[in-house]
C-alpha positions as CSV (number, residue, x, y, z in Angstrom):
1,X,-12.9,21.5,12.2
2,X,-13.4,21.4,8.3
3,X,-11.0,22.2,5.4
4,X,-12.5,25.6,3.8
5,X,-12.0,26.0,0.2
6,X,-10.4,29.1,-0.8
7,X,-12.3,32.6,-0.8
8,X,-12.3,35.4,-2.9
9,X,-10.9,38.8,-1.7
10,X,-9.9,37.5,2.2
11,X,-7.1,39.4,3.8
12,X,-6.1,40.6,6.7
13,X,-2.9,42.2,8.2
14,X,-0.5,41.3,11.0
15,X,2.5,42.5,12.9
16,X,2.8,39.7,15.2
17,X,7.0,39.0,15.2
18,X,6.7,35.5,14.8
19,X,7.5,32.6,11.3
20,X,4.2,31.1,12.1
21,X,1.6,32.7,14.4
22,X,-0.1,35.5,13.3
23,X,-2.5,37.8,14.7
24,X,-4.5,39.7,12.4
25,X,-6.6,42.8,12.3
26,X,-9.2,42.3,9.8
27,X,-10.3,43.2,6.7
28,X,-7.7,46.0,5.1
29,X,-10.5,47.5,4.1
30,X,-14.3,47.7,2.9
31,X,-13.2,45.8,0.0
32,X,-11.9,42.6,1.4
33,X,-13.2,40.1,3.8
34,X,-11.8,38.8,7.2
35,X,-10.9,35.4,7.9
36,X,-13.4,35.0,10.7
37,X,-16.0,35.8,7.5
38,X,-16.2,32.3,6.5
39,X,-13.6,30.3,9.2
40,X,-14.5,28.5,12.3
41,X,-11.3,28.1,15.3
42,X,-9.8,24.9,13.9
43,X,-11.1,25.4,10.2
44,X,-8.5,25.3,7.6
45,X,-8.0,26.3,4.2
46,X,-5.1,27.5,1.3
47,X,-3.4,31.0,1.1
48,X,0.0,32.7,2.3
49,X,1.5,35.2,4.5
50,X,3.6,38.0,2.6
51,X,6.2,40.8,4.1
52,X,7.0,42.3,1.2
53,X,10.4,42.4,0.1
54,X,11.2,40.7,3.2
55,X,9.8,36.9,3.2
56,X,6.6,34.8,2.3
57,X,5.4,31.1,3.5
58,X,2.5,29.9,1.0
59,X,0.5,26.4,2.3
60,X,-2.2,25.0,4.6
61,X,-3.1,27.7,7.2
62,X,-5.8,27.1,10.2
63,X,-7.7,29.6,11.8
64,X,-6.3,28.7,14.6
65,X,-7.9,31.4,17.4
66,X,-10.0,34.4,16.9
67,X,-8.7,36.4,15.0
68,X,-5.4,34.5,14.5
69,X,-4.1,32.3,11.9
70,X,-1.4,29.8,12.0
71,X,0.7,27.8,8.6
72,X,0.1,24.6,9.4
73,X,2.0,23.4,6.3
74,X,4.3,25.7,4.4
75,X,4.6,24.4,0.9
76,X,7.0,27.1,-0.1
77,X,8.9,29.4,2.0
78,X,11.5,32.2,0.9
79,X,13.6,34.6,3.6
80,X,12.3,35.1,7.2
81,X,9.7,37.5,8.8
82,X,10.4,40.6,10.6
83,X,9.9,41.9,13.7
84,X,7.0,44.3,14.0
85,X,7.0,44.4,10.2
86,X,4.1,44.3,8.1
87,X,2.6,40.8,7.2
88,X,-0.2,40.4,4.8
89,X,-2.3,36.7,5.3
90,X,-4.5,36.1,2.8
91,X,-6.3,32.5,1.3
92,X,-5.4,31.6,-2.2
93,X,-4.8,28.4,-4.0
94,X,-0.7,27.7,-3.6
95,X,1.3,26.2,-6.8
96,X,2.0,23.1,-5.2
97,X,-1.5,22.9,-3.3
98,X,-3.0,23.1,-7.4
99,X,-0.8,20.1,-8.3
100,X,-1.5,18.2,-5.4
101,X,-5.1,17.9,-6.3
102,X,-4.1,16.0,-9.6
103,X,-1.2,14.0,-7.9
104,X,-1.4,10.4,-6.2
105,X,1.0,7.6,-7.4
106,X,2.7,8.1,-10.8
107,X,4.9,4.9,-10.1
108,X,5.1,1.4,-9.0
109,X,7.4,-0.9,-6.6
110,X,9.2,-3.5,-8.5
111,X,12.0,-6.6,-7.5
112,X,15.1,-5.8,-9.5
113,X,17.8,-7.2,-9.0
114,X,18.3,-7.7,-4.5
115,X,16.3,-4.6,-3.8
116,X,13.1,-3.0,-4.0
117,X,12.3,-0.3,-6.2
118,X,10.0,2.6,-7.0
119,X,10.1,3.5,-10.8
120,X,8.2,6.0,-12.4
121,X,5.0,4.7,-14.2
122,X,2.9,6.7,-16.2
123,X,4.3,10.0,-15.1
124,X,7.0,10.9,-12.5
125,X,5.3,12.4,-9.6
126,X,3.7,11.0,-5.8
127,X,2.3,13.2,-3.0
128,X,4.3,12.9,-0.3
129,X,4.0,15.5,3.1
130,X,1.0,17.1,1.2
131,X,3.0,18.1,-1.8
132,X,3.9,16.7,-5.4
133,X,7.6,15.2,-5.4
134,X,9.2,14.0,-8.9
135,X,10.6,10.2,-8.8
136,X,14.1,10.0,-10.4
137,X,14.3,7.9,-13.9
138,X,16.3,5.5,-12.1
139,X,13.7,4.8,-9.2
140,X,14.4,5.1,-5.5
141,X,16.2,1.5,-4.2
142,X,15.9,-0.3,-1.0
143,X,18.2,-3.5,0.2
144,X,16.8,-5.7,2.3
145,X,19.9,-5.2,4.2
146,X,19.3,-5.2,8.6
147,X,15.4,-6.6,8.0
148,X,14.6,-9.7,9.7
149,X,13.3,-12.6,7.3
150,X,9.7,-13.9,7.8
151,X,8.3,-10.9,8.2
152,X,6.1,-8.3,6.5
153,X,7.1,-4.4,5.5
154,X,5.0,-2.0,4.6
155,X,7.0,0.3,1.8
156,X,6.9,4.1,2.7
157,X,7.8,6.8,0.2
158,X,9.4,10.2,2.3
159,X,11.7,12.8,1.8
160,X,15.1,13.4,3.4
161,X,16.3,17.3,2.7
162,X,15.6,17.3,-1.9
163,X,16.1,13.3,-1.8
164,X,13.5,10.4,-2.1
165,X,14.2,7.8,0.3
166,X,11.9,4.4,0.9
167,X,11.5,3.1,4.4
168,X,10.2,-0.7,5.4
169,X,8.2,0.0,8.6
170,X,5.5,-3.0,10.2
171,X,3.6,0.1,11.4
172,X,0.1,-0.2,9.2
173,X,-0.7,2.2,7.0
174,X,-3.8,4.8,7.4
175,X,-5.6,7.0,5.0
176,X,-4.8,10.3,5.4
177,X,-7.9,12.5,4.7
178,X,-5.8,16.2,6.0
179,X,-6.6,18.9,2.9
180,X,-4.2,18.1,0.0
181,X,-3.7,14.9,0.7
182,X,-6.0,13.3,-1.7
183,X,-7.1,10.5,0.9
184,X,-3.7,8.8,0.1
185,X,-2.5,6.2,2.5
186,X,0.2,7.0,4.9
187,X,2.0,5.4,7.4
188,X,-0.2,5.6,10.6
189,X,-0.2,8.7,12.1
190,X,2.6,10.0,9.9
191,X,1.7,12.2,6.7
192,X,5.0,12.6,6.1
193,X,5.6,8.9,4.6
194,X,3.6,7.6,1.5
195,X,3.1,3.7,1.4
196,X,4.0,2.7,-2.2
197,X,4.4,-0.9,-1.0
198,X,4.0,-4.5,0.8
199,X,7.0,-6.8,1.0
200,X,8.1,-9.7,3.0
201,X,12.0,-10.7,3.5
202,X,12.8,-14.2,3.1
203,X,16.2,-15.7,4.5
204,X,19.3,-14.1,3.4
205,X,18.1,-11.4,3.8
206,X,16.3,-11.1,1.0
207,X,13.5,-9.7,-1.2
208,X,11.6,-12.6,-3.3
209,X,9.5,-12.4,-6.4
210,X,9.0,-15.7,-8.3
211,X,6.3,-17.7,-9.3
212,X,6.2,-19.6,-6.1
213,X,6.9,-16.5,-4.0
214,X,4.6,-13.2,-4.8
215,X,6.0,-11.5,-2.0
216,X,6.5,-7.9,-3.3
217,X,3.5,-5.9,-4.2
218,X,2.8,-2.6,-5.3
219,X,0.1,-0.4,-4.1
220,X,-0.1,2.1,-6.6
221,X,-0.7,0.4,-10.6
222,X,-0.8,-2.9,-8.8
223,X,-1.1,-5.6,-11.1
224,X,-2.7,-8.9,-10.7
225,X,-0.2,-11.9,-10.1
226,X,0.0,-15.6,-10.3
227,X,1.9,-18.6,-8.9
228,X,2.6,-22.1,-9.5
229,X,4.0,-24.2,-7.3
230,X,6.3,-27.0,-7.1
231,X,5.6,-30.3,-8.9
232,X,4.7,-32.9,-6.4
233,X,4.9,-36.3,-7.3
234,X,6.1,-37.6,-4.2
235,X,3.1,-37.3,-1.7
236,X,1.2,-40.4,-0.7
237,X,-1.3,-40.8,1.7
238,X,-2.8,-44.1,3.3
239,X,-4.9,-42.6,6.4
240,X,-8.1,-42.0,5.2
241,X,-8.7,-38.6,6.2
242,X,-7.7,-35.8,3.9
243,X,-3.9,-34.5,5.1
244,X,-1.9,-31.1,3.0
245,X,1.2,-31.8,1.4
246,X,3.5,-29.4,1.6
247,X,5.8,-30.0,-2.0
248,X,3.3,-28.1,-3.6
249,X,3.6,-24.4,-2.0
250,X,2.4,-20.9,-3.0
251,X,3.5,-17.9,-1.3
252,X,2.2,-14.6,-1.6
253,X,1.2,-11.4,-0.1
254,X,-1.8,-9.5,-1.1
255,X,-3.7,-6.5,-0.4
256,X,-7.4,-6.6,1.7
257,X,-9.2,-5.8,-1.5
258,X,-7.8,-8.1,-4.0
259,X,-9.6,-11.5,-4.5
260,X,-7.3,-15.0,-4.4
261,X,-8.2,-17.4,-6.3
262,X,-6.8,-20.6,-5.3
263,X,-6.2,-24.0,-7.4
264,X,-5.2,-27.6,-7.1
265,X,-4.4,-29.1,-10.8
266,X,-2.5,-32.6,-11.8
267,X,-3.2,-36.3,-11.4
268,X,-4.2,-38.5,-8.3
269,X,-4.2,-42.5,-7.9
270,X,-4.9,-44.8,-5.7
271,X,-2.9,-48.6,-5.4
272,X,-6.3,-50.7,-5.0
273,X,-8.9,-51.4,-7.5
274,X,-11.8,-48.6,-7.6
275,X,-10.4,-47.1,-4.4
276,X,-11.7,-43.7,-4.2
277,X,-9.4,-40.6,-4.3
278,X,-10.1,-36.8,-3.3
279,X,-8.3,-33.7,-3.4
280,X,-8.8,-30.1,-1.5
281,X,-7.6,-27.1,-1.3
282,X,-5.8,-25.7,1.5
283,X,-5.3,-21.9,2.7
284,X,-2.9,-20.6,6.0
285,X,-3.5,-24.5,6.4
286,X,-6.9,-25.1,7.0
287,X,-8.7,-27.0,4.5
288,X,-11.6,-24.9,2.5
289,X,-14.1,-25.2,-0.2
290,X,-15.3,-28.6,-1.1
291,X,-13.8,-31.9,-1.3
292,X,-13.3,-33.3,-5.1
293,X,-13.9,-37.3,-4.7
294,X,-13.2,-39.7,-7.6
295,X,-13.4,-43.2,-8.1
296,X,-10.2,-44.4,-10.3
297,X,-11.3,-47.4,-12.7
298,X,-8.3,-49.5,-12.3
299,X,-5.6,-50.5,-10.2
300,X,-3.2,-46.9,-10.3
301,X,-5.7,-45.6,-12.4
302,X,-4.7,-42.0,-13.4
303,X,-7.6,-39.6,-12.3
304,X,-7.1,-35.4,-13.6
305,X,-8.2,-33.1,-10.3
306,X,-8.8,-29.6,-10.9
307,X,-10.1,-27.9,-7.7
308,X,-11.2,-24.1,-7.6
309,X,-11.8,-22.1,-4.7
310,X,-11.6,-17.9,-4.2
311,X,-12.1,-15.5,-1.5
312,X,-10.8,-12.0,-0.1
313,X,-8.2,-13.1,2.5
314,X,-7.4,-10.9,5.5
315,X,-3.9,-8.1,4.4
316,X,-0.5,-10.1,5.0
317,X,0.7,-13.2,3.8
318,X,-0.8,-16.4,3.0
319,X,0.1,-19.7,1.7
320,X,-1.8,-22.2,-1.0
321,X,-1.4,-25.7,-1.1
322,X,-3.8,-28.9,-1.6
323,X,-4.6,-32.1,0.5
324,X,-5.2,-35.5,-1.2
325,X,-6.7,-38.6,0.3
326,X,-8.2,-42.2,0.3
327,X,-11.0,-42.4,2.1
328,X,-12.1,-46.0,1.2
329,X,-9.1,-48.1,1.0
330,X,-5.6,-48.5,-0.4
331,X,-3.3,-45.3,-0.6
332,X,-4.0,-42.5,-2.4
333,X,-0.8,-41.0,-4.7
334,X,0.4,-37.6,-6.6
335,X,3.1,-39.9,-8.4
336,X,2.0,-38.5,-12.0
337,X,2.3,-34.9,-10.8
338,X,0.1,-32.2,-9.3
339,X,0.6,-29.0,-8.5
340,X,-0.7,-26.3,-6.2
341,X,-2.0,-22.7,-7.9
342,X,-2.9,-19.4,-7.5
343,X,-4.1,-15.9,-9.0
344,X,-4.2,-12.9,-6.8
345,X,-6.0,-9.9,-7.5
């Protein structure tokens, strides 16, 4: 089964009494080709089925038997076929099936005010179900409304009758490779649904996109994003061995392709006299990258941390937050102030 690109001077002619399902007879004449000319069973290319003055359906058709062809996908479709009358099924490029090739994502999912929403962004137009579809000026909205907080949605574009509607679904998304879809992702094994988005709800329920909380993110023109977390400058620790706070927390989702850089900034003490401090980073909380030891001159002794660490991270949500510790003696403190960071993609 392969997509065909459209030939020249193919057409055939049907009587078959049916909206869909045509039988044909072969070339009209010694001028033309047939379909079987340059299809396999199962191929599919572009092209319509006319009665004229009666009706037309112009989309994806499949060769779908010998000598019979089949619209798959009817992109347009005006009046309905007759009985016994004569059909004519031909391949040519359709209007919409020209735009499609141009067309992905001309917009972007954006946090305004307690919903989501899809604006337009450097045009007006996505591919959903194969065909172009124009994004209102005022975006397509989603409320958070029914969702269940702490968990993440993937954000689906579809149609319903002439109007753009967006759907939250924890179905994954899967590229869809059928002919005019572009390779855009869709949700899985549904073509008719367009993912535009990742979100997570938060209690309420509710959307949330703040510096602490990246937790809606567009798929098409996504931009890079960045958190900070709280100050902490309350965390002490006296064990020893290296233990996260928790103050300090980043949230965010982010996309399998982006990178995540993660950062621990600020100032850590330690009550004894040249008692050693360190500092790490911590991800999904587990500890990673390298410890960053330091041995304070003085009693309190204010010692600047600044630990780096980046990697791609698995689709879904994620955390960031640091660990400090004392590993010789006396207690180890983030009294002056530190602060957990983040840049993803």
């Amino acid at each position: 089964m392969a997509f065909v690109p459209p030939r020249d001077r193919v057409l055939e002619q049907s009587t078959s009494n049916s909206q869909s399902v045509f039988t044909v007879t072969g070339a009209v004449d010694a001028g033309y080709n047939a379909f079987s000319a340059s299809m396999g069973v199962g191929d599919t290319t572009f092209g319509a089925v006319v009665e004229p003055g009666v009706a037309f359906k112009a989309g994806l058709l499949t060769y779908s038997a010998t000598n019979e062809v089949t619209v798959t996908t009817a992109f347009e479709t005006k009046g309905t076929f007759s009985s016994g009358g004569v059909k004519q099924v031909f391949m040519g490029m359709p209007a919409a099936g020209a735009v499609v090739s141009q067309v992905f994502g001309q917009c972007k999912l954006v946090k305004s005010g307690s919903n989501l929403v899809l604006l337009p962004f450097g045009g007006d137009q996505l591919s959903i179900d194969g065909r172009p579809r124009g994004i209102p000026s005022g975006g397509v909205s989603l409320a958070p409304t029914g969702l269940t907080p702490g968990t993440n949605y993937f954000i689906y574009a579809a149609m319903s009758g002439a109007t753009m509607i967006l759907e939250a679904a924890t179905t994954i998304h899967a590229t869809n490779n059928a002919p005019g879809a572009n390779g855009l992702e869709v949700k899985n094994n549904d073509g008719t649904r367009t993912l535009v988005g990742f979100a997570r709800v938060v209690t309420g329920p509710a959307w949330a996109d703040t510096a602490t909380q990246r937790l809606v993110r567009s798929w098409f023109n996504c931009d890079a994003v960045d958190l900070t977390g709280a100050t902490d400058s309350s965390t002490t620790n006296a064990t020893g061995t290296m233990t996260e706070a928790t103050v300090s927390t980043c949230e965010f989702l982010c996309w399998s392709f982006e990178v995540v850089e993660a950062y621990t900034v600020g100032t850590i003490t330690n009550t004894v006299n040249s008692g050693n401090v360190a500092s790490q980073i911590y991800i999904d909380g587990a500890a990673v990258g390298l410890q960053n030891p330091i041995n304070p001159v003085s009693v309190s002794g204010r010692t600047s941390v600044n630990n780096r660490y980046s990697a791609k991270l698995a689709e879904g949500y994620h955390t960031v937050r640091f660990g400090i510790s004392a590993p010789g003696s006396g207690t180890a403190s983030a009294s002056y102030g530190m602060q957990a960071q983040a840049r993803v993609g």
